[in-house]
C-alpha positions in Angstrom: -230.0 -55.8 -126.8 -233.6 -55.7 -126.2 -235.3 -52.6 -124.2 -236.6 -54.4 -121.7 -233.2 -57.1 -121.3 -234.2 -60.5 -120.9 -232.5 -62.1 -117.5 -232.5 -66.3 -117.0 -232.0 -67.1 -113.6 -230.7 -71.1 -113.2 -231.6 -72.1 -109.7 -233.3 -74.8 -108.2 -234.5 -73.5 -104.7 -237.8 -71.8 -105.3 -237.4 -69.7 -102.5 -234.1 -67.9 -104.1 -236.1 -67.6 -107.7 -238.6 -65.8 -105.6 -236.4 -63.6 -104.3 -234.1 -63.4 -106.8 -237.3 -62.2 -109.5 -238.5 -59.6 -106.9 -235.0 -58.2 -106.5 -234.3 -58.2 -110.4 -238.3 -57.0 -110.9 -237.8 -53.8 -108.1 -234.5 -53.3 -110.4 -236.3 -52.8 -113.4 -235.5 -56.0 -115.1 -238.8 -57.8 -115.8 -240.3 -60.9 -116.3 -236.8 -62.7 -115.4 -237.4 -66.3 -116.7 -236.8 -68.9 -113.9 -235.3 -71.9 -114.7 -234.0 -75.4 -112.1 -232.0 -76.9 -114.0 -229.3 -77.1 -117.1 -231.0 -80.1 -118.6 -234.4 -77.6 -117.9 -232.5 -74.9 -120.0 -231.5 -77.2 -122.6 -235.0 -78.5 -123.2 -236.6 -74.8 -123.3 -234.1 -74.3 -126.4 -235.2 -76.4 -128.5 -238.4 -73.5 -129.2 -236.2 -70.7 -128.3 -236.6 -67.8 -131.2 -233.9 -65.4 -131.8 -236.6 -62.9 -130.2 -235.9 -64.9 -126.9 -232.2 -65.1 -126.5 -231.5 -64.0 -123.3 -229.5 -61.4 -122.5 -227.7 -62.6 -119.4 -227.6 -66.0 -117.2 -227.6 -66.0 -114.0 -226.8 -69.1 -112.8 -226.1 -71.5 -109.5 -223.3 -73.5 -109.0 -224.7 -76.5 -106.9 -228.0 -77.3 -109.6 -229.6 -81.1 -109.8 -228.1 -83.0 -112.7 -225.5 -81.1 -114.5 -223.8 -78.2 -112.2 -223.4 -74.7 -113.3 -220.5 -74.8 -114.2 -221.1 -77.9 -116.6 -224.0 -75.7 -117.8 -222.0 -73.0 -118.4 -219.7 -74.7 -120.7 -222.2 -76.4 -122.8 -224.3 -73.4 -123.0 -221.2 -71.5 -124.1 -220.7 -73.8 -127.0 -224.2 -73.1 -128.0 -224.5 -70.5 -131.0 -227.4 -69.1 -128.8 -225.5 -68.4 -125.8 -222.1 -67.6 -127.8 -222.1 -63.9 -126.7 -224.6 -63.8 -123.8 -222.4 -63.0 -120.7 -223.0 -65.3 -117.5 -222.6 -64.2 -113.7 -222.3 -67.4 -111.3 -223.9 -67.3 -108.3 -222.2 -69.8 -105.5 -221.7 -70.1 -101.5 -218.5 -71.7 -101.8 -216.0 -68.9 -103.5 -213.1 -71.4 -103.1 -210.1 -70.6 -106.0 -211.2 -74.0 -107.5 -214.8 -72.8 -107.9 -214.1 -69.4 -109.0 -211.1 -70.7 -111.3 -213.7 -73.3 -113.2 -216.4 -70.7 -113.5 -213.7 -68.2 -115.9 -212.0 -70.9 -117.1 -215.3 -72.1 -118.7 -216.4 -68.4 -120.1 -218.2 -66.9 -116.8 -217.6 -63.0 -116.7 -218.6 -63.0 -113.3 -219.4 -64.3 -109.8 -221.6 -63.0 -106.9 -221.5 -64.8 -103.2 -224.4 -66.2 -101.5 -226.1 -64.9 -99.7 -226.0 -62.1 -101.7 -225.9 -58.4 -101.7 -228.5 -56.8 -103.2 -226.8 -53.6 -104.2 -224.0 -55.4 -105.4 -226.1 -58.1 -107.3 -227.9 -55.6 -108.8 -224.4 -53.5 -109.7 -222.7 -56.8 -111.0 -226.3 -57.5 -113.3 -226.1 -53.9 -114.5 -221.8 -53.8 -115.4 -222.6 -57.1 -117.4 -225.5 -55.6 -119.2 -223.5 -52.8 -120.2 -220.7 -54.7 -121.5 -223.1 -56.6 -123.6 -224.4 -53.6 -124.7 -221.1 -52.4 -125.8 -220.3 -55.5 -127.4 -222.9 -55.3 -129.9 -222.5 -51.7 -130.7 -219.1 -52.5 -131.7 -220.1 -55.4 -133.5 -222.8 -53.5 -135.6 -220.2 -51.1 -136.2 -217.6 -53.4 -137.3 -220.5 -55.2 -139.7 -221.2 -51.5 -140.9 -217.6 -51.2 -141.7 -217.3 -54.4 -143.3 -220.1 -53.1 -145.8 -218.6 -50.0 -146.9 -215.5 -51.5 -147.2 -217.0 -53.9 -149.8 -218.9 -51.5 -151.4 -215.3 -49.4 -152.0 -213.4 -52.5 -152.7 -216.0 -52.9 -155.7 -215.5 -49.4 -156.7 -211.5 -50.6 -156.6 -210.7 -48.2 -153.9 -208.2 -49.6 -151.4 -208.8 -48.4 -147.7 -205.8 -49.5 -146.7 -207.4 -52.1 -144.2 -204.5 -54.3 -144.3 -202.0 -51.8 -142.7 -203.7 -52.7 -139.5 -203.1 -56.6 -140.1 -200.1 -57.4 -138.5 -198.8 -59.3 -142.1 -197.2 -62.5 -140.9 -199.8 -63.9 -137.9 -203.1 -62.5 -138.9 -203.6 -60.5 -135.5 -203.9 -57.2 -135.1 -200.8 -54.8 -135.6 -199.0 -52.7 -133.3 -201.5 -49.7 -134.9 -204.8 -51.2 -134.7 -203.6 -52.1 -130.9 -203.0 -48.6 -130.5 -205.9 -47.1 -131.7 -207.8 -49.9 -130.3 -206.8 -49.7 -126.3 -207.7 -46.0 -126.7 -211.2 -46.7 -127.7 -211.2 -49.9 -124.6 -209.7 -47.0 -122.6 -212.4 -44.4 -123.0 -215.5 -46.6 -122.9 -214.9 -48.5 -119.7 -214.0 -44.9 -118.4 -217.4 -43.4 -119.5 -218.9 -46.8 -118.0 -216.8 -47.6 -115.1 -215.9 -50.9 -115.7 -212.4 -52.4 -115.7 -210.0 -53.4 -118.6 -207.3 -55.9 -118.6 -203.9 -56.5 -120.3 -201.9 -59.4 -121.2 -198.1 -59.0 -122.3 -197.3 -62.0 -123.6 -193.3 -63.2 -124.9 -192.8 -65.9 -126.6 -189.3 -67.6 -124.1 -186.0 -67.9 -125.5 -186.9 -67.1 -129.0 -183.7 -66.1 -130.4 -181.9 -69.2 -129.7 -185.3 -70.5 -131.4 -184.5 -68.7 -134.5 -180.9 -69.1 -134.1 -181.3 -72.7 -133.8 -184.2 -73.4 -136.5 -183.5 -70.6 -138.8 -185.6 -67.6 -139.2 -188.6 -69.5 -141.4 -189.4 -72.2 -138.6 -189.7 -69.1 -136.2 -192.3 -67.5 -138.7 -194.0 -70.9 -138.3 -194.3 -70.6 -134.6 -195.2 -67.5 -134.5 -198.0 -67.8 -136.5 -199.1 -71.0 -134.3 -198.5 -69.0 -131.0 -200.8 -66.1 -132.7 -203.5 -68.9 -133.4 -203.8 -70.4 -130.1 -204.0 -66.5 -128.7 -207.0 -66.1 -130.7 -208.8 -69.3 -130.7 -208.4 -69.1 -126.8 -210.6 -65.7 -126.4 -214.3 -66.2 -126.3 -215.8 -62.4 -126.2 -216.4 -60.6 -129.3 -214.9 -57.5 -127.7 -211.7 -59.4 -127.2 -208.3 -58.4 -129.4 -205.2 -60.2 -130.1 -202.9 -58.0 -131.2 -198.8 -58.6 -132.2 -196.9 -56.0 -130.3 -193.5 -56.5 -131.8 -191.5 -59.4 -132.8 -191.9 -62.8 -130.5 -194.5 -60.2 -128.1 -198.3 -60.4 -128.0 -200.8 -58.4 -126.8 -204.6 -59.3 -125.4 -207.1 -56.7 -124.6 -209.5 -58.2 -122.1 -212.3 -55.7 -121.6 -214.0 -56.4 -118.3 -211.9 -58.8 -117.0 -210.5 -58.2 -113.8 -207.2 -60.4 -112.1 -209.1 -63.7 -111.4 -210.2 -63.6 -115.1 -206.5 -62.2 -116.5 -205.4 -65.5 -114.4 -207.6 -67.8 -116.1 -206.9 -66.4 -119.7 -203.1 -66.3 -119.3 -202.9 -69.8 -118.4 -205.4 -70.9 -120.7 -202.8 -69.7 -123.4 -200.0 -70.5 -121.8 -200.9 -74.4 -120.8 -202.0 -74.7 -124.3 -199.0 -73.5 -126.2 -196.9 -75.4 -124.2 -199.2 -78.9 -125.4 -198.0 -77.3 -128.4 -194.8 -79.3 -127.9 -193.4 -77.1 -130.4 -189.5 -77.6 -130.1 -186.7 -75.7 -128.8 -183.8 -77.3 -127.9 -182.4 -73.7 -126.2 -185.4 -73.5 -123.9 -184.7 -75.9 -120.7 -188.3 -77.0 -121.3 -187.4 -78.4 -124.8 -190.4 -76.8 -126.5 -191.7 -73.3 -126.7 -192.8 -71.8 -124.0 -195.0 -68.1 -123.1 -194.1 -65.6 -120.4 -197.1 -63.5 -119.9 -197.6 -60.4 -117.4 -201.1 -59.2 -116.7 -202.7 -56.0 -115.1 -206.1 -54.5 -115.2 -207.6 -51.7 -114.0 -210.7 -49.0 -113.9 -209.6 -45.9 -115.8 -209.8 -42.4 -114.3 -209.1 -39.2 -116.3 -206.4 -39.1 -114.6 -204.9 -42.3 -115.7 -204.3 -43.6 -119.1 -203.9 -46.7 -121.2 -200.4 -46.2 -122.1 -199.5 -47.2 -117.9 -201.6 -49.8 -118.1 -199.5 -51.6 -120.6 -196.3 -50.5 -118.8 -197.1 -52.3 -115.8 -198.2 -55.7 -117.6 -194.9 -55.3 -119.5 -193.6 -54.9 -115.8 -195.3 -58.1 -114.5 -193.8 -59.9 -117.6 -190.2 -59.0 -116.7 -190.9 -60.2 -113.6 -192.6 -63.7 -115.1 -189.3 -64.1 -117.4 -186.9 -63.4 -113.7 -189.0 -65.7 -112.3 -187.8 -68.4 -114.5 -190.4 -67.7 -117.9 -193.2 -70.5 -118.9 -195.4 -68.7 -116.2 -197.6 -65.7 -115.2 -197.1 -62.9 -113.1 -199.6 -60.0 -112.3 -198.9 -56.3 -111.3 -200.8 -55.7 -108.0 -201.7 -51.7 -108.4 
């Protein structure tokens, strides 16, 4: 991310850009670039140079043409924008509005009229997550390079011990060591982390029914979906054990927990995958959420507990739904 990170502010009222640059200049963000509109944005990329990329959006929700939230989604299928984190600014915070915005990749939302200290707080969390984002992407790529450089030496690392061996995600190890590291970073920052649990309904009558090779099958279609259905680098699906799945959701709170679990769960129920000992007739998720902001006196281990408690409670319930643990 660049020293001096580079803000884009979407928003047509020329009295909000100017207030909106004096807040973000006073905050130490300068030379915010102001654009009205997502057809305005979409134009100015045609000349953008990777030098450019922004390194956060801020964007309206009511905008001329396109709305922000129609923005957001076809900037977030832009290469350019793939990992640039967007905050949505909006008057009307209805659960509709708010559900859109995550549903379509925001990682944020501030109210109008705003806040300024927690506008400012909100800008900064992003920021840092960013931040974070691409330190553990450099590291990855740096690991990815020595482990080519040994695998021409013929030394095995022994990278595939943390590949869960059947669906591709993550194993129950990687998880492990992998929430421990989530864990301690948004403790240093003071950011939240979120949990999925997610448990794959009725799916030993699946493999009871089908035979053990079609449940391989859907297993590995379940773990797909999981995956294709995050959109941060910093994201992890991870197998927990058997038909159970695990997503680590740094900096996602319970509105965006709600919007990932059912994302996943509407999709793998389009599936149609079937299962004739499921009264739905196809295969269904039951997936339990929690999040929280670590303390040192709180650890990862109970936040998995209660999203495995809020999962219990989504398979009481009745399964094919979500249910989140209210700290």
């Amino acid at each position: 991310m660049h020293s001096n990170p580079r803000i884009l502010v979407v928003e047509d009222s020329a009295s909000v850009q100017a207030y909106l640059g004096a807040l973000l200049q006073h905050a130490g963000y300068h030379d915010p670039i102001m654009k009205q509109s997502i057809e305005e944005v979409l134009e100015w990329l045609q000349d953008l140079t990777p030098e450019q990329t922004p390194d956060l959006v801020l964007t309206d929700v009511h905008l001329p043409g396109k709305d922000g939230i129609e923005g957001l989604r076809i900037l977030k299928e832009t290469p350019v924008f793939f990992e640039v984190p967007f905050i949505v600014m909006t008057a009307d915070d209805s659960d509709d509005i708010v559900g859109r915005a995550f549903k379509e990749g925001a990682m944020d939302f501030v109210r109008k009229p705003f806040r300024n200290v927690e506008l400012v707080a909100r800008i900064g969390a992003a920021l840092q997550l960013k931040s974070q984002i691409e330190r553990r992407r450099d590291r990855e790529r740096e690991l990815l390079e020595l482990i080519e450089q040994m695998e021409t030496a013929n030394i095995d690392l022994g990278v595939k011990s943390r590949m869960d061996y059947l669906t591709g995600a993550a194993n129950r190890l990687a998880l492990d060591d992998y929430l421990a590291r989530a864990w301690n970073e948004s403790l240093a920052q003071g950011t939240v982390l979120g949990v999925l649990m997610i448990d794959l309904d009725y799916f030993k009558k699946f493999n009871d029914h089908y035979g053990h090779r079609a449940g391989d099958e859907a297993l590995k279609k379940v773990a797909g979906v999981l995956d294709a259905s995050l959109r941060r680098p910093g994201d992890l699906t991870a197998r927990y054990g058997g038909e159970e799945f695990t997503l680590v959701l740094p900096g996602t709170g319970e509105s965006g927990l709600h919007s990932v679990a059912e994302r996943v769960r509407s999709r793998v129920y389009k599936l149609a995958i079937p299962n004739e000992g499921s009264p739905h007739t196809v295969a269904t998720l039951s997936i339990g959420g929690a999040c929280e902001i670590p303390t040192p006196s709180s650890s990862w281990t109970s936040l998995i507990s209660r999203a495995d408690e809020a999962l219990y409670r989504a398979k009481s319930d009745g399964r094919n739904r979500y249910a989140y643990h209210k700290t």
